[in-house]
FIVEX-622111 format. One line per 5 residues: number of its first residue (from 1); their letters; for each residue z, x, y of C-alpha. Coordinates in steps of 0.2 Angstrom, whole numbers. Example, Ala and Ser with C-alpha at 12.3 -4.5 7.8 and 13.67 -1.06 7.14 Angstrom:
2
1	AS	39 62 -22 ~ 36 68 -5
//
This chain:
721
1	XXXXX	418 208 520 ~ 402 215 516 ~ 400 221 533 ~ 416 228 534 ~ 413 240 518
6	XXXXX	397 245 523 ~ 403 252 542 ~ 414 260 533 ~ 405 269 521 ~ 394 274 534
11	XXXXX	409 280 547 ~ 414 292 531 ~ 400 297 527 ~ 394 304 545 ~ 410 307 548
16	XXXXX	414 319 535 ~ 395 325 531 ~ 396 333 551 ~ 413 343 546 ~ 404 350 530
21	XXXXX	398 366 541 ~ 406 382 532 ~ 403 401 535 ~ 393 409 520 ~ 402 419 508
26	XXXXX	396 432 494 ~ 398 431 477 ~ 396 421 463 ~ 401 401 463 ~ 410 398 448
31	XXXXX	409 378 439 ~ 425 376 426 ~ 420 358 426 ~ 405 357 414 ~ 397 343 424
36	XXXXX	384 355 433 ~ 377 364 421 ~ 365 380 424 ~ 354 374 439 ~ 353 380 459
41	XXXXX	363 369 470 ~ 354 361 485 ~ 357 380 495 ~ 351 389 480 ~ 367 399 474
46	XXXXX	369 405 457 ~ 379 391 449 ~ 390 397 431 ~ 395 387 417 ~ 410 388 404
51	XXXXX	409 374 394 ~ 425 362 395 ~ 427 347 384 ~ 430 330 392 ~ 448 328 382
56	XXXXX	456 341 373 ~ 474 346 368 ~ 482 361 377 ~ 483 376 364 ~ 493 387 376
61	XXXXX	506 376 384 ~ 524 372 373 ~ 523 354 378 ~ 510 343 367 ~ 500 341 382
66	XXXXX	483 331 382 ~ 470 337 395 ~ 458 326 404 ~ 445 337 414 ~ 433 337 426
71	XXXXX	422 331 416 ~ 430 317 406 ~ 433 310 420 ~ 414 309 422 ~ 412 300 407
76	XXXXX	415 283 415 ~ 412 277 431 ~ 431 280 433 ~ 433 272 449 ~ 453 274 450
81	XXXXX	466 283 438 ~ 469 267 429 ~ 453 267 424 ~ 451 288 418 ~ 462 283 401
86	XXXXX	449 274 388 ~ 447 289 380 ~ 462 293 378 ~ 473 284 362 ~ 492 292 369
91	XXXXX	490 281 385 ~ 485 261 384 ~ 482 254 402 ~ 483 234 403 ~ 485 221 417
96	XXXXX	503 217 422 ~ 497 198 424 ~ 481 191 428 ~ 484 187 447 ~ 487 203 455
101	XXXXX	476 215 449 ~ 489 226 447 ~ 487 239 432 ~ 501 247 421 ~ 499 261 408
106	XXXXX	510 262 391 ~ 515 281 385 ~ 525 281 367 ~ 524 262 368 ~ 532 260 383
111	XXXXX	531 254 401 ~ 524 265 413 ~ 541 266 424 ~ 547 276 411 ~ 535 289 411
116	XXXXX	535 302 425 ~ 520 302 437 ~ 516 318 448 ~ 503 325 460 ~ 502 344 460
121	XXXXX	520 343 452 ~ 528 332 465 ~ 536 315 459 ~ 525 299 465 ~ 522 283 460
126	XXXXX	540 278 462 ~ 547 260 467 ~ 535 249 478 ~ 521 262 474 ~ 521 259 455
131	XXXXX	513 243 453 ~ 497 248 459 ~ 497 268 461 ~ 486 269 446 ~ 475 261 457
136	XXXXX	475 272 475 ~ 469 286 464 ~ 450 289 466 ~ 444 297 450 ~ 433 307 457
141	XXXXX	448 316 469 ~ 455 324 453 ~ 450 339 445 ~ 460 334 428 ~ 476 326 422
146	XXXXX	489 331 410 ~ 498 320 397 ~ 514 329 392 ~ 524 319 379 ~ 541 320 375
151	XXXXX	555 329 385 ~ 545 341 400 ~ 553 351 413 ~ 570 347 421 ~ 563 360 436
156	XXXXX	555 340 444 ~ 571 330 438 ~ 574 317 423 ~ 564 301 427 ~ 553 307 414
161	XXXXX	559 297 398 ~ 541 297 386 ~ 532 309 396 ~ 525 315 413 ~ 507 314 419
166	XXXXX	503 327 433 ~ 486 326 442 ~ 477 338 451 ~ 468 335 464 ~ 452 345 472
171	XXXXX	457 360 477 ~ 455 366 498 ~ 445 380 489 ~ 433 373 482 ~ 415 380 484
176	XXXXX	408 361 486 ~ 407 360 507 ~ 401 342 503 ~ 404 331 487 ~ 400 311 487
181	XXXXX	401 297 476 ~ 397 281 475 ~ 396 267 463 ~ 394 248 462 ~ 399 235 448
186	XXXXX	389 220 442 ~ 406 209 446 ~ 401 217 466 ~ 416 229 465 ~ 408 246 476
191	XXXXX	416 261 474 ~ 414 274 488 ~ 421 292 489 ~ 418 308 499 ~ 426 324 500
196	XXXXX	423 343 512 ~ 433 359 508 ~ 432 371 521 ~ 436 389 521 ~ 439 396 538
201	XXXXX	440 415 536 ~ 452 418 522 ~ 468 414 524 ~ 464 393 530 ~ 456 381 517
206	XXXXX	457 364 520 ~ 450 347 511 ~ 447 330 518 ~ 446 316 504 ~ 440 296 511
211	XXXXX	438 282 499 ~ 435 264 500 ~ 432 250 488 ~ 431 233 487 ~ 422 218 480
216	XXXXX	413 205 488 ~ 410 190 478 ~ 423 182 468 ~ 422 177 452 ~ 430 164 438
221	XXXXX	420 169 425 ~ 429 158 411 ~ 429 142 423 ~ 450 141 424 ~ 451 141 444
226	XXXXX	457 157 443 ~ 451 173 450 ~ 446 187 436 ~ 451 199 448 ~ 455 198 466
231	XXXXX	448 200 482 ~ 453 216 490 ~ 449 229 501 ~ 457 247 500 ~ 456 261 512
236	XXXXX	462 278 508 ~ 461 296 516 ~ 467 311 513 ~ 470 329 521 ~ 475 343 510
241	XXXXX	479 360 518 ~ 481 380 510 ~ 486 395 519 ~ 490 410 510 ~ 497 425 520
246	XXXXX	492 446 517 ~ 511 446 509 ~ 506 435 494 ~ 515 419 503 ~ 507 403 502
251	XXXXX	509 388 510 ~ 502 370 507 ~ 503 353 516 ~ 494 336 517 ~ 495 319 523
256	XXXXX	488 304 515 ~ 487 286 522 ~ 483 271 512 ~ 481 251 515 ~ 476 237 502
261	XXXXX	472 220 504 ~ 472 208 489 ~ 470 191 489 ~ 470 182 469 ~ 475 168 461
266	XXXXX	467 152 464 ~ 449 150 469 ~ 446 129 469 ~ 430 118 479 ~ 431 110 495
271	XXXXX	425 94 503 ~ 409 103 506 ~ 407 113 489 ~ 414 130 499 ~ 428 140 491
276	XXXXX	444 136 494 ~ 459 153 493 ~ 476 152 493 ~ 482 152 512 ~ 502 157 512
281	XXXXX	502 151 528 ~ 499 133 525 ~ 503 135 505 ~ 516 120 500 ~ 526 116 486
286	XXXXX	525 98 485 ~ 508 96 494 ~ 502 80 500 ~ 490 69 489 ~ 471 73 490
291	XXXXX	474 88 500 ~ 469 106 491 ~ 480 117 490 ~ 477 131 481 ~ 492 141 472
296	XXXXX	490 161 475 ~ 496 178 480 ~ 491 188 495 ~ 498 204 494 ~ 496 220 508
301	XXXXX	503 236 503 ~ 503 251 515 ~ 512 267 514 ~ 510 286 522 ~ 514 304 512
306	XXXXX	518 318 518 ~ 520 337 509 ~ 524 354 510 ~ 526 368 499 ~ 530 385 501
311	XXXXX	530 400 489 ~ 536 416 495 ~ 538 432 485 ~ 552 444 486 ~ 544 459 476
316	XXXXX	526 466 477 ~ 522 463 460 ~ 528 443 461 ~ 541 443 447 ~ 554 437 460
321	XXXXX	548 422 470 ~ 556 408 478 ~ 548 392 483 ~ 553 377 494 ~ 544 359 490
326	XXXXX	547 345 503 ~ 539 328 502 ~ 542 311 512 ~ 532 295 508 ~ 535 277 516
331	XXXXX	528 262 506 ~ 527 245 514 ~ 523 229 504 ~ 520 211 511 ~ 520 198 495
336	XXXXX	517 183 494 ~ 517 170 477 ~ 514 152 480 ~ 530 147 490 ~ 539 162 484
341	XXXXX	539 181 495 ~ 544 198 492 ~ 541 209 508 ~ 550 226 506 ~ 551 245 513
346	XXXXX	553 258 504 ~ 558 277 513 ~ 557 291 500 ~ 562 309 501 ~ 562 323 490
351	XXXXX	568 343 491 ~ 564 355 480 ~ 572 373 481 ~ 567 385 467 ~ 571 404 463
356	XXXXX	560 412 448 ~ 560 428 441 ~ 553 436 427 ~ 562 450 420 ~ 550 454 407
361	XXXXX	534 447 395 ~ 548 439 386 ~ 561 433 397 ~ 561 421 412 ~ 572 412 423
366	XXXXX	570 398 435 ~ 586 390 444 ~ 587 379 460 ~ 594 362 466 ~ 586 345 471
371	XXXXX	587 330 479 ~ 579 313 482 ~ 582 299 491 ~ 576 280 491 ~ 578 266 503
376	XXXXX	576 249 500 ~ 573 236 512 ~ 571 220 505 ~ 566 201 507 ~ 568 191 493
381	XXXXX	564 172 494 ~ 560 163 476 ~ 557 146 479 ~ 549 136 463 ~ 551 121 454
386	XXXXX	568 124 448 ~ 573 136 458 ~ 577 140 478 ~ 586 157 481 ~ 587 173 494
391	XXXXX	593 190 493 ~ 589 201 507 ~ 597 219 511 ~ 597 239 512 ~ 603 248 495
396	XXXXX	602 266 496 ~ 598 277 482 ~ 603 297 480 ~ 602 307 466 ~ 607 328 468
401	XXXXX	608 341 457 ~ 605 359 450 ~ 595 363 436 ~ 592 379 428 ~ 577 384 416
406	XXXXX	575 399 402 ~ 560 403 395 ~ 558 415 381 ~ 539 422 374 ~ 539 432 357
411	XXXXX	520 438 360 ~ 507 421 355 ~ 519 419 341 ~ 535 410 347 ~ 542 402 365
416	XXXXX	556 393 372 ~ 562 383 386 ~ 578 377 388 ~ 581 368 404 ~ 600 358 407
421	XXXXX	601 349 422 ~ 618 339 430 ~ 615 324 443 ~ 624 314 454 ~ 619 300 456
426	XXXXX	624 285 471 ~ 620 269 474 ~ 625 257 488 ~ 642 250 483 ~ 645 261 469
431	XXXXX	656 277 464 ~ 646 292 462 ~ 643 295 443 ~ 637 312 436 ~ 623 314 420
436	XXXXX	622 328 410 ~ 604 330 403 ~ 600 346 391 ~ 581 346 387 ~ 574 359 373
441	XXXXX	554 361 370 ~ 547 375 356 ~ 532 381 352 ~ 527 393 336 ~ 510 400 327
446	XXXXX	513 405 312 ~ 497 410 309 ~ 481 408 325 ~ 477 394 317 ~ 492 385 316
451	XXXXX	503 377 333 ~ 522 370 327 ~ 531 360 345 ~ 545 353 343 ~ 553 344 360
456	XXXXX	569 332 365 ~ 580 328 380 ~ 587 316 389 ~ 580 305 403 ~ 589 296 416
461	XXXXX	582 285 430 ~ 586 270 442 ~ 580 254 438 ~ 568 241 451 ~ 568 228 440
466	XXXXX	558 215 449 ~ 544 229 456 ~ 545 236 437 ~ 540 220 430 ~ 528 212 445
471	XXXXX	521 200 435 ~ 537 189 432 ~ 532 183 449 ~ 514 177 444 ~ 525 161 436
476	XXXXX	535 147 439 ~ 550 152 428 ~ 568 153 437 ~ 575 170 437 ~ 591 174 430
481	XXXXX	605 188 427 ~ 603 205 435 ~ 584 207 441 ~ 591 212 461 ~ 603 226 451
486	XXXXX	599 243 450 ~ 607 249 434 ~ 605 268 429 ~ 593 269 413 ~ 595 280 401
491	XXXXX	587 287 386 ~ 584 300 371 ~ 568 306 367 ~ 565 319 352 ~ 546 324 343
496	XXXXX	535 335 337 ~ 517 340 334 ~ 509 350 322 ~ 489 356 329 ~ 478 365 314
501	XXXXX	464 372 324 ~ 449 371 307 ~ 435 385 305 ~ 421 373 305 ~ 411 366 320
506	XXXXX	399 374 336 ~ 412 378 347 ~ 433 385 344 ~ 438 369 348 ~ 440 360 329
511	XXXXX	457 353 325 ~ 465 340 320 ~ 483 337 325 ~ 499 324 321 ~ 513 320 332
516	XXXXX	528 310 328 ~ 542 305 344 ~ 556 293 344 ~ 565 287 361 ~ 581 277 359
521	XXXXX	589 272 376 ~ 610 271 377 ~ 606 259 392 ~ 590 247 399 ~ 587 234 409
526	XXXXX	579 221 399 ~ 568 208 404 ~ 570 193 394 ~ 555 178 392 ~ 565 173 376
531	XXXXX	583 167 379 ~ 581 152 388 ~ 567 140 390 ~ 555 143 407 ~ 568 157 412
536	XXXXX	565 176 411 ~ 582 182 410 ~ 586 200 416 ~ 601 209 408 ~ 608 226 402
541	XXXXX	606 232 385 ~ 625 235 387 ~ 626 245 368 ~ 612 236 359 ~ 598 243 350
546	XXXXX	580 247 360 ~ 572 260 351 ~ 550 265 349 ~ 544 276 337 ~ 525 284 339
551	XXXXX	515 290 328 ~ 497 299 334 ~ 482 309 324 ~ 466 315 334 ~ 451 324 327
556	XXXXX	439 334 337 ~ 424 344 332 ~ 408 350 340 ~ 396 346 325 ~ 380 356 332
561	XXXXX	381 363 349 ~ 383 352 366 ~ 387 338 353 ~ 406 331 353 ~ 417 321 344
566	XXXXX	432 313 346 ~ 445 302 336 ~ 461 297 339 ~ 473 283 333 ~ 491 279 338
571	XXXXX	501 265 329 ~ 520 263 337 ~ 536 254 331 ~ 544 245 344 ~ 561 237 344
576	XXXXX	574 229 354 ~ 589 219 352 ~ 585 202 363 ~ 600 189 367 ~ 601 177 353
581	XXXXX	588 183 343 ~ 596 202 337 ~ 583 217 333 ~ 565 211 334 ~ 550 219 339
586	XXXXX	547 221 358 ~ 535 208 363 ~ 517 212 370 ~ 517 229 363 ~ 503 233 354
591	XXXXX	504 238 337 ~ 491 253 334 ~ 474 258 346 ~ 461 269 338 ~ 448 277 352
596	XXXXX	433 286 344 ~ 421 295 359 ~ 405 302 355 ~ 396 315 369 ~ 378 323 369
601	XXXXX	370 334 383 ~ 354 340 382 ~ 348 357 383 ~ 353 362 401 ~ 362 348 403
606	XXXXX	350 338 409 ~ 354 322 401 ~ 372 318 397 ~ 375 302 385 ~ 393 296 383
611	XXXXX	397 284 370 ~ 416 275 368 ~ 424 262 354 ~ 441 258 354 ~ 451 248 340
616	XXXXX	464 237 349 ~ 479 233 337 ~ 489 214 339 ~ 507 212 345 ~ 520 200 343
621	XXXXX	518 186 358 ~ 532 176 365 ~ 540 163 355 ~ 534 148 367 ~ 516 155 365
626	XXXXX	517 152 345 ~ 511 135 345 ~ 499 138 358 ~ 481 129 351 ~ 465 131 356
631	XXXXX	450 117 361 ~ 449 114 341 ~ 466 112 339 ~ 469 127 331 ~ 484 139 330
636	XXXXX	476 152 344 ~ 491 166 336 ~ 494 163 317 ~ 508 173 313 ~ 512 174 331
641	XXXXX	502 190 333 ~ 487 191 346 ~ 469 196 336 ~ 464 214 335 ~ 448 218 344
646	XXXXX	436 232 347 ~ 428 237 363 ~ 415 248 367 ~ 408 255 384 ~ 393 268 388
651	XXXXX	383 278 401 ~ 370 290 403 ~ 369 301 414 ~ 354 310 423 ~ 356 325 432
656	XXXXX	346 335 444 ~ 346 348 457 ~ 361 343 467 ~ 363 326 462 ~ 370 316 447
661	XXXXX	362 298 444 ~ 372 288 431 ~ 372 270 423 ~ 383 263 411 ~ 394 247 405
666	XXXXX	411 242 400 ~ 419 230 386 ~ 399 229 378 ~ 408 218 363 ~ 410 205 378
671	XXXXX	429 199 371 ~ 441 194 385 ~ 458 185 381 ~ 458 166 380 ~ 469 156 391
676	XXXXX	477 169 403 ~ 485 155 413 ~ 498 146 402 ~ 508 131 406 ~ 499 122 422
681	XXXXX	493 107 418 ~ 477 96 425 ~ 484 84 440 ~ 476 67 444 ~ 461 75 454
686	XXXXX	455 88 440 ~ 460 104 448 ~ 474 115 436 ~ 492 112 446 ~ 502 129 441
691	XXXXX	517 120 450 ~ 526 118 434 ~ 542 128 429 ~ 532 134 412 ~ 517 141 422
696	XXXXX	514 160 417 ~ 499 171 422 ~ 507 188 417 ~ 507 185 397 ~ 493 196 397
701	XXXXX	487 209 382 ~ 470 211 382 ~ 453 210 393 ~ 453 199 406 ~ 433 200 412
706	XXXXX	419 202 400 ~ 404 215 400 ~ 404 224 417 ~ 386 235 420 ~ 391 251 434
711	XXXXX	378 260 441 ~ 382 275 454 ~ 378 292 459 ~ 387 309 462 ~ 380 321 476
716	XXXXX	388 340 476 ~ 381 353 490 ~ 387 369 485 ~ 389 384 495 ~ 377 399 497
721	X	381 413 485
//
């Protein structure tokens, strides 16, 4: 494998370094990103600074909207998207078990399904893409990501239940011909990105993005015959286009082709002392005595985007514009578990029609219609202990609707948006049913110093039970109920935040702010480890109770100039109504997390030191976890709750002319969760057998690997001035 990353690095790197020849341009090059600073690029230009902070909360937008930039994203080694939260307290990112490697984030306490992912405003992330999206997005493609809580937009649907997280990638415009990055971990994870913008003349721009990563030496760093992290490989390239017409038209389109190998689960010792993988070729059930046989996953995802925007206006000063956003993706996943296999298709489509006009300053409209489309394709076998089943079939998926959308601006002092949409929605076998969802956001300033929002709506999405939940396959419990149903989900979300911006500090940018929001769902799939012994049970909330309230204070101050500080802490109350058992809190949801991130830059930016602690609050764990002991034979979760812990994580950063040189490491207090791999037992010849109906590697809520070191490097050549 080692090989293999290596010519590939080198086959991007020549590749896309030969393409980085641009035509000069006058003028002055303009940083927003902060992570420059006042120095000549490698083609002495004139490089300009306007200071931007690494997280910061939106003063202008009417949605409470957390911003990560350029720079935050610089703060770590932010290798994916998964990994560009840790300084943030709204979202908590976890592993969805401790085989796959697949990441999911937590917004207003719950899953990420439920909150609505976008890429330059376009819905991604849905179905077979979810599990490990986060993932297949390079940090170092974005320029920064929003976090809007609450009810958002209706203009990009009603998926969006706790929030939507839009990301925006480099632009085709960019005055950075040539921008790499890479970086290596002390587990042997490398990290390899490249980007070109090219201008040619100026109405085409264009941007190539490559990445690759992988690691190369497994590990089993708590001795448990199980991979920490699997082995994988992961190629990704992208192609971003912008042409903008004399008229004021503009058109963008792109492709983007991805492939990931992973390979967990198992990692035992053969005759000879070599490592032995999970093979799911050979893999049996009921394997034959003295042979090793390794239980594991091997799971190859694939999938291809297409887009295309267009934005025409219909008067010269742009009040009146319509717009047209298409978008086509297909995801293909081959997964295997032990003896089980999932190996499904997914073909989305979605439409976007839109017509804008702004009467006035105060006044503006936006109406259109949409659609979206998903088909499934599926391969279901689950054979385990206890359990031998298939499903396999199409099911087709449509929602259409129209939307409209008001705003209205009294000056700085006031706005509103009210956006009401109605959707049909269709599913294979079912009638067509309509949903009616009103959303409502405000914003007022009282005085400069004071920012009142106020947001609710309704949300509305289609439920993938088993994708949603991909861990239920890293165990040996029998699934029962609905978890191949595709019930329509539905919830309420109301909030507010008050933001007091306080006359103290270096820099404009002291507040402190307070947000409260409540989401209550009419209807849930609910996934069930509780209602019978070495099942996971999937049913419909069908009128009961499932309800998370969040709560959320940050501070941020520059005490003294290019010195920032950070602090926020979130605590949430989460409930749901379980078979058998009435209102109890949701399990594995943690209770509270408290971030506090420190920066300091010296003069010019030369040195740039980042420094992160987090305070992880407990949750309530499973009732069969309860009498779970530890080598001493003590009660591992008194009270059934995990143990709060901290972590920490820093790096330093060195920069020169054209070139950033940075080190740094994660989880410094070194605390990893304890027995990740529940219910196998030891057989006869010593090696763990997970063959048993109460195996379960996806009870996971906390770190699964212990201190991690990073070192990489960022390169940028800049165009001449």
């Amino acid at each position: 494998m080692k090989k293999t990353l290596l010519y590939i690095i080198a086959v991007l790197a020549t590749g896309v370094g030969m393409s980085a020849q641009v035509l000069d341009q006058n003028g002055q090059v303009v940083d927003t990103t902060a992570i420059y600073g006042e120095r000549a690029d490698s083609l002495d230009a004139a490089v300009f600074v306007s200071n931007q902070a690494g997280n910061y909360l939106s003063k202008i937008k009417a949605v409470r909207t957390e911003v990560i930039s350029a720079a935050g994203l610089c703060k770590m080694a932010c290798c994916n998207l998964a990994e560009s939260f840790e300084n943030s307290a709204s979202v908590t990112v976890g592993y969805s078990d401790a085989v796959t490697g697949a990441r999911q984030i937590r917004l207003l306490g719950l899953s990420g399904v439920y909150t609505q992912m976008l890429d330059e405003n376009r819905p991604v992330m849905r179905g077979l893409s979810a599990p490990f999206g986060l993932s297949y997005v390079p940090g170092q493609w974005l320029e920064s990501i929003q976090i809007a809580k609450g009810a958002s937009s209706v203009i990009n649907g009603v998926e969006s239940m706790t929030g939507q997280i839009n990301m925006e990638h480099r632009k085709p415009t960019d005055e950075k011909p040539l921008f790499l990055n890479a970086a290596v971990m002390s587990d042997t994870k490398m990290d390899f990105n490249i980007a070109s913008a090219l201008q040619m003349g100026y109405k085409w721009s264009t941007i190539l993005l490559g990445h690759v990563s992988g690691n190369i030496a497994p590990h089993d760093m708590n001795n448990d015959s199980f991979l920490d992290e699997p082995k994988m490989l992961q190629l990704n390239f992208a192609n971003r286009w912008l042409y903008q017409a004399d008229n004021g038209m503009q058109i963008r389109f792109g492709v983007r082709a991805l492939q990931d190998n992973r390979l967990g689960g198992q990692m035992l010792k053969g005759e000879n002392g070599e490592h032995v993988f999970y093979d799911k070729d050979t893999y049996s059930l009921m394997p034959k005595p003295g042979t090793i046989d390794p239980w594991g996953s091997d799971i190859l995802n694939r999938s291809l985007n297409g887009y295309f925007k267009i934005g025409l206006p219909l008067n010269e000063d742009g009040s009146q514009n319509i717009a047209f956003v298409g978008d086509y993706s297909y995801q293909d996943m081959d997964a295997y578990f032990g003896s089980t296999k999932y190996i499904a298709g997914q073909h989305s489509a979605f439409g976007n029609l839109l017509y804008q006009n702004e009467i006035n300053e105060s006044h503006k409209f936006t109406v259109g219609a949409s659609a979206t489309y998903d088909r499934y394709d599926e391969d279901f076998h689950r054979l385990v202990v206890l359990q031998n089943v298939t499903d396999n079939g199409i099911t087709n998926m449509a929602v259409g609707g129209f939307f409209g959308e008001y705003t209205f601006h009294s000056g700085e002092t006031f706005s509103a948006i009210v956006g009401l949409r109605e959707d049909f929605y269709k599913k294979t076998g079912d009638k067509v049913v309509g949903r009616f969802s009103p959303r409502v956001n405000l914003k007022y300033m009282p005085v400069e110093e004071i920012v009142l929002r106020a947001n609710g709506g309704r949300g509305v999405r289609y439920s993938t039970p088993l994708i949603d939940n991909i861990g239920v396959f890293s165990t040996g419990k029998i699934f029962a109920g609905d978890y191949n149903e595709h019930i329509l989900e539905d919830a309420w979300t109301f909030g507010g935040n008050v933001t007091y911006y306080l006359p103290f500090g270096a820099s404009s940018n002291t507040y402190i702010s307070v947000d409260y929001f409540r989401t209550q769902f009419t209807q849930q799939m609910v996934v069930d480890y509780e209602h019978f012994a070495n099942t996971i049970d999937f049913y419909a909330l069908d009128g009961n109770r499932s309800f998370t309230d969040n709560y959320q204070l940050d501070f941020s101050v520059d005490p003294v100039e290019r010195f920032n500080i950070t602090a926020t802490f979130r605590y949430t109350n989460a409930k749901i109504e379980l078979a058998g058992q009435g209102l109890v809190e949701k399990p594995m949801t943690s209770r509270f997390k408290g971030v506090l991130n420190l920066q300091y830059a010296t003069n010019l930016n030369k040195w740039i030191f980042d420094f992160t602690a987090s305070v992880n609050g407990s949750c309530r764990v499973y009732n069969f976890m309860e009498d779970m002991k530890d080598a001493d034979g003590n009660l591992m979760y008194k009270d059934g709750r995990t143990p709060v812990y901290p972590l920490l994580y820093a790096q330093v950063t060195r920069r020169f002319k054209g070139w950033d040189v940075y080190i740094g490491a994660e989880n410094l207090t070194n605390f990893t969760q304890k027995d990740v791999i529940l219910g196998a037992v030891k057989g006869q010849d010593g090696f763990i057998n997970p063959r048993q109906p109460s195996f379960d590697a996806s009870c996971i809520w906390g770190p699964l690997m212990g201190i991690k070191a990073h070192v990489g490097f960022r390169f940028t050549l800049w165009k001449k001035a």
